[in-house]
C-alpha positions in Angstrom: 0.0 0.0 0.0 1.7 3.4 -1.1 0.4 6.4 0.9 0.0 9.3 -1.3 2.2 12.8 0.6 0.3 15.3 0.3 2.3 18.9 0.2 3.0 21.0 3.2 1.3 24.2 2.9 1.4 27.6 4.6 -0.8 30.6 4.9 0.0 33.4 2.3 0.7 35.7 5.5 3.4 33.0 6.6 4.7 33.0 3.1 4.8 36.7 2.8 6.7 37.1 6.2 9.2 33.9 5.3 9.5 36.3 1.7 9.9 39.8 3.4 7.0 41.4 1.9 4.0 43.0 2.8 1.0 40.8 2.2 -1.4 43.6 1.3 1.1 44.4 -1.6 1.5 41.0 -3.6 -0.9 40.2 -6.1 -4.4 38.7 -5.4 -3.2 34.7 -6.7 -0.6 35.1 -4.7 -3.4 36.0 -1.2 -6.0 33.9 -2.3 -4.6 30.3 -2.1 -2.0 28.1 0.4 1.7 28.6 -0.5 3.3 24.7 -0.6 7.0 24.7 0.6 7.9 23.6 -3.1 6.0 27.2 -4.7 8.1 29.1 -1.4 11.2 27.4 -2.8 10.7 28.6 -6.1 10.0 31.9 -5.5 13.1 32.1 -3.6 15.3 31.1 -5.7 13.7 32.4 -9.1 11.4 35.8 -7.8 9.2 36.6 -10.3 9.4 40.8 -11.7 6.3 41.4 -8.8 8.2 40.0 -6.2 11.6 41.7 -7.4 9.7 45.2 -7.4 8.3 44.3 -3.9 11.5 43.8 -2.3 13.2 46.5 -4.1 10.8 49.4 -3.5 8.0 47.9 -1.1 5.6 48.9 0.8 7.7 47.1 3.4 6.5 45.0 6.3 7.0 46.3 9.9 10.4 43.8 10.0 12.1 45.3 6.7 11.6 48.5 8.0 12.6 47.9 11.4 15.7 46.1 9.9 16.5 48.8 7.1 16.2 52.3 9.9 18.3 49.8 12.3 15.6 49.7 15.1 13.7 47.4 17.1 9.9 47.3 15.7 8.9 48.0 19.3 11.0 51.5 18.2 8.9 52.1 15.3 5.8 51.6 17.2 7.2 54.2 20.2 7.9 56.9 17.0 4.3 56.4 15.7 5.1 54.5 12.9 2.7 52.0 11.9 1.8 51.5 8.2 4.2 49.6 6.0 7.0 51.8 3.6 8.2 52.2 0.9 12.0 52.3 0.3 11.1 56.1 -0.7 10.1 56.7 2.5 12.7 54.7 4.1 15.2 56.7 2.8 14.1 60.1 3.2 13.6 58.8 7.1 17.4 58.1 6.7 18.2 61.6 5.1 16.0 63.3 7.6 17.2 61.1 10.7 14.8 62.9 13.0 15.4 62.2 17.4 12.9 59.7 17.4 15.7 57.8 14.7 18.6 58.7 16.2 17.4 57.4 19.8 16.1 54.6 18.6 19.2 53.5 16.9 21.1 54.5 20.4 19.0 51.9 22.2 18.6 49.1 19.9 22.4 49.0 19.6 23.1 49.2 23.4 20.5 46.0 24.3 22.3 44.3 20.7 25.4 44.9 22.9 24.3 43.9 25.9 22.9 40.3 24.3 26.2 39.8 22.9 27.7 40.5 26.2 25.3 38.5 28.1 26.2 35.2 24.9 29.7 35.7 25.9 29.4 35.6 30.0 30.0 32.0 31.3 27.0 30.4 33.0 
């Protein structure tokens, strides 16, 4: 008796996250059905233009953004900013590099450091 393997699937939100895109943003196939690990694998390794453009110019989940301004997400959410960006935006944030930034940058390095130091410290 052969058992047939049916495909591991995932929501399009997990997909989108496991991509680094802002669901809202891809196109409606791509929100309407399950993502299998083997459709995930391809769009990694091949990204179709859509995803490409995504990535390159967004909007950009909370996690890209965080990661791109070099903040925590809990930083963003302290400055106000909710709503995903675009790379636009992200840059002018850069260029403008208001307190809120510049604190926030202050304070996800220092508790970076201190993880590191706390890795480091024998148990």
């Amino acid at each position: 008796m052969t058992s047939q393997k049916t495909p591991q699937t995932m929501k399009p939100a997990t997909a989108a996250k496991k991509l680094g895109v802002y669901l809202e943003a891809t196109p409606e196939e791509f929100r309407e059905a399950p993502v299998t690990r083997d459709q995930l694998n391809a769009l990694q390794s091949d990204p179709p233009t859509w995803l490409r453009d995504l990535r390159r110019d967004g909007p950009h989940p909370k996690q890209v953004v965080a990661a791109r301004l070099r903040v925590s997400i809990g930083g963003l959410t302290r400055a106000g900013v909710t709503d995903p960006l675009t790379t636009e935006q992200i840059d002018a944030l850069k260029a403008e590099n208001p307190d809120w930034l510049r604190r926030e940058r202050e304070t996800h390095a220092e508790a970076r450091r201190e993880a590191e130091r706390a890795k480091d410290r024998p148990e």
